[in-house]
N, C-alpha and C positions, 0 to 999 in steps of 0.2 A: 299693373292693373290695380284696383282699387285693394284695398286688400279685407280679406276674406273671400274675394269673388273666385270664382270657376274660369280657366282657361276659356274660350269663345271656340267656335271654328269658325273661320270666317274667309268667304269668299271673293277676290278682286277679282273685278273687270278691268281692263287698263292698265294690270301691272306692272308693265315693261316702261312705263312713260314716267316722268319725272315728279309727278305726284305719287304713282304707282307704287316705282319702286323705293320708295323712301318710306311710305305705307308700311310696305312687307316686313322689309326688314325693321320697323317699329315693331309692329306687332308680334312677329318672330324673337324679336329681345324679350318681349314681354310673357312669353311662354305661351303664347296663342297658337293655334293648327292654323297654316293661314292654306288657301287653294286659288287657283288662277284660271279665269275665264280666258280661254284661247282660241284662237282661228285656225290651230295647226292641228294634226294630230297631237293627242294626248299621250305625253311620257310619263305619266305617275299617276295614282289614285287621287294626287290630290289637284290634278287639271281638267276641266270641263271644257266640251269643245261645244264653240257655239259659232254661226255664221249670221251675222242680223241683215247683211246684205240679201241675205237668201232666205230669211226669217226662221233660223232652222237654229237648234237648242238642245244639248244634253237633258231630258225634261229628267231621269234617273238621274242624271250627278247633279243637279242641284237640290236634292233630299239629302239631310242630315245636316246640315251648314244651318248656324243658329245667327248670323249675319251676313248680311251681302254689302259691299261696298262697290258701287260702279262709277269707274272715271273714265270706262272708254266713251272717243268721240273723235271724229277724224280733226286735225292739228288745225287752226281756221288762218295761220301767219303764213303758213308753207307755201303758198303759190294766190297770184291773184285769182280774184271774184270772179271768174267768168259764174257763164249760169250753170253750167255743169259743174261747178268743184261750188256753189252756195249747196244747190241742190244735195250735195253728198254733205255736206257740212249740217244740214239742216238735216238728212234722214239719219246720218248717222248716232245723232242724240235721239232721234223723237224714237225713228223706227226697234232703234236698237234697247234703249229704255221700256217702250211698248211691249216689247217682246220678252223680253226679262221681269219686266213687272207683271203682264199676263201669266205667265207660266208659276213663276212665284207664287201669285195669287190661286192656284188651282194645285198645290200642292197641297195630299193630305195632312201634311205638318207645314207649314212657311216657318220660313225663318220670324225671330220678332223684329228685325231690325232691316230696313233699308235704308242706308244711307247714298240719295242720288245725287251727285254734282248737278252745278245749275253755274250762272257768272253773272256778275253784277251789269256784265252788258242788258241784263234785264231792263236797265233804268233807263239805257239810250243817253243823249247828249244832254244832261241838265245844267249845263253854267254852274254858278258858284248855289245852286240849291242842295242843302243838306239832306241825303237821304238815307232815310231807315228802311227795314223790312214792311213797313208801314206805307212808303211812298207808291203810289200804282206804275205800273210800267210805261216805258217810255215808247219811242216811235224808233221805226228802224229796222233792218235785218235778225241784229242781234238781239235785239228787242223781241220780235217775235218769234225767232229760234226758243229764246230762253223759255216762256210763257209755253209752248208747246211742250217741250222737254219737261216742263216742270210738269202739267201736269199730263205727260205719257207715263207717271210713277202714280196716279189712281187709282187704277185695279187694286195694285200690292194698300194704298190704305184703306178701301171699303170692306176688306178682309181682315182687318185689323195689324196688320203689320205697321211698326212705328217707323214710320217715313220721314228721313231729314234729309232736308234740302241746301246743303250750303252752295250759297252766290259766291263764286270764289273771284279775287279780285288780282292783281298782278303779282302771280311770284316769287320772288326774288332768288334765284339760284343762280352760280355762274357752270352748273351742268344743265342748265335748260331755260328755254323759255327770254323773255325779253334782254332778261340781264345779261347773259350768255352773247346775244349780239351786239350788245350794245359797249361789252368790256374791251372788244382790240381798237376800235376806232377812239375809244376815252382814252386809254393804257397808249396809242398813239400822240393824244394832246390835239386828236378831231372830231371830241363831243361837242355837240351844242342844245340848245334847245329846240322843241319844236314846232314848226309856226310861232305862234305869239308866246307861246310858252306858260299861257294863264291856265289852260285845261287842268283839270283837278286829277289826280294819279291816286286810286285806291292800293294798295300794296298790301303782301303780308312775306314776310319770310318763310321758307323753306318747314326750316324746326316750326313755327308757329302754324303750319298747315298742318303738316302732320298732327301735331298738336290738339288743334281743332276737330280734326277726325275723329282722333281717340274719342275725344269726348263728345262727340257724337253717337261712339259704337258704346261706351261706357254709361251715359248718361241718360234714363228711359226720359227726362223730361224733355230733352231735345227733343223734338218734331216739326214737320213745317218748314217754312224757307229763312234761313237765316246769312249773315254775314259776314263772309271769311275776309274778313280785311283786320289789318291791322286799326286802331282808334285814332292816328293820327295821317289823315290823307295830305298830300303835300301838290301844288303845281308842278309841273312840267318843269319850270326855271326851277324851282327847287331844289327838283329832282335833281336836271342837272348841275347844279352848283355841287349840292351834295356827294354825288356821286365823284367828281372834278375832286373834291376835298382831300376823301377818301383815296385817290388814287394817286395823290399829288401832282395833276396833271390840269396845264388850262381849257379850261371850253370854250373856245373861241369863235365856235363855225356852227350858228344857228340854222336848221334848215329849215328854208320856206315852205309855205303852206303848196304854193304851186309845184315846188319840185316835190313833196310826197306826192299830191296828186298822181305828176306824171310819172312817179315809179311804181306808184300800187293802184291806180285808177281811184278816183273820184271815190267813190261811193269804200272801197276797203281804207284808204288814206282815214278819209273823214270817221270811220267809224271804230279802228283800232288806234291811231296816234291821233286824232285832234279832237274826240270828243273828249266832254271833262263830265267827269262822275266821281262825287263826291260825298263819297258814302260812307256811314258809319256802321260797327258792328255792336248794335243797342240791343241787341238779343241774348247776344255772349254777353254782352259788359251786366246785363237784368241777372245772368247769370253767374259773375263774380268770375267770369273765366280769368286765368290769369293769361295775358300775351310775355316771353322771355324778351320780345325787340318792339318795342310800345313808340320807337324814332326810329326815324328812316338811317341816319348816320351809326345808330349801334347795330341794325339792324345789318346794314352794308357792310357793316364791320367785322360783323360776324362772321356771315357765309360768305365775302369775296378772301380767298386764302394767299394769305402775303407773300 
């Protein structure tokens, strides 16, 4: 923590998930009280039980916590689109956000600090256009998931609590999340690219999420929606060359746009592997953040373990 500053107490949503638990345990190094937004019963003073399904909230255990951090939000890769699993994908950010940010906001003390997830699927499918926190939002599912989510965090800032919002962008772990899948098929010598392979890949490592966070919970000027991407977005072919590099394996076996289709349906295909979103993080960089993996290739290097 900065130093002269006061330990935090500070409260996850989401903990158990691969942003979650990397969180904790930052914060825990750093000598912070950290506590855990849960769905189960609570084993410790320092777990809050809440059900956003059922719209129902510890409204006593979230008193005393001087930060909230919330990442929960049901997984959107785990199973196709039908209308049932968008619909849970979509209440579970806005509903659950809503409920959390209302309650927050009607506390005789709030916390000062909410920091909400958000994802740069805000921006939808842009081709090779640059986009900042500046750019309006784009068309699409995720598109309007993000826009909602964003702002179901209101209540918590017309009561003055300082709201940040980072658009988080792909990643990079080989305990979760895209990179995790895509490491036995490469590590076999049957990566390729995807469709055309021209789509634009926002990314940030692991350590650099975390990272981001921190200085989110540490930094009163952060507010608003910002950019968790690392400053250099790379194409899909890139990617995968890169990746191929790193693993010293060839990627030989590009896969068609038709066969994502028919394995994830039209509509998820098109909107997690083949749109391109090409974003910058111009908010952090205004603010001298420093990123430790600023390339994709040291970046790979770091977190895939030899």
């Amino acid at each position: 923590m900065p130093e002269g500053a006061k330990p935090m107490r500070v409260l996850v949503s989401g903990s158990s998930g691969l942003i979650g638990s990397a969180l904790v345990r930052r914060l825990q190094d750093r000598g912070h009280v950290v506590g855990r937004l849960v769905r189960r019963q609570t084993k410790s003073e320092h777990e809050v039980r809440w059900d956003p399904d059922r719209l129902e909230i510890d409204r006593e255990g979230l008193e005393g916590w001087s930060a909230v951090v919330h990442l929960a939000g049901e997984n959107i890769a785990s199973g196709r689109w039908t209308s049932a699993r968008k619909k849970r994908i979509r209440e579970s950010r806005v509903l659950g956000t809503g409920l959390l940010s209302d309650t927050l906001a009607g506390l005789p003390e709030p916390p000062a600090t909410l920091v909400c997830a958000s994802a740069i699927g805000f921006y939808g499918n842009r081709g090779d256009e640059v986009l900042t926190e500046e750019s309006p939002q784009g068309k699409g599912f995720l598109a309007s998931v993000c826009l909602a989510w964003e702002a179901a965090a209101q209540p918590a800032r017309q009561v003055g609590i300082r709201v940040a919002q980072p658009r988080i962008g792909i990643v990079l772990s080989p305990d979760g999340g895209a990179l995790k899948k895509m490491l036995l098929p490469f590590r076999l010598g049957l990566g390729g690219r995807l469709g055309s392979g021209n789509q634009w890949i926002s990314w940030i490592s692991l350590p650099d999420m975390i990272g981001v966070l921190m200085r989110a919970l540490e930094d009163d000027d952060m507010s608003g929606a910002y950019n968790a991407v690392a400053p250099n977005p790379v194409t899909n072919a890139e990617f995968t060359r890169t990746l191929g590099k790193v693993l010293g394996r060839p990627t030989l076996f590009p896969v068609p746009e038709f066969a994502l289709r028919l394995m994830l349906g039209a509509e998820m295909a098109q909107e997690l592997l083949l749109a391109s979103a090409r974003v910058e993080p111009r908010r952090l960089q205004a603010h001298h953040h420093e990123f430790l993996h600023k390339d994709l290739e040291t970046a790979l290097r770091a977190v895939i373990p030899v």
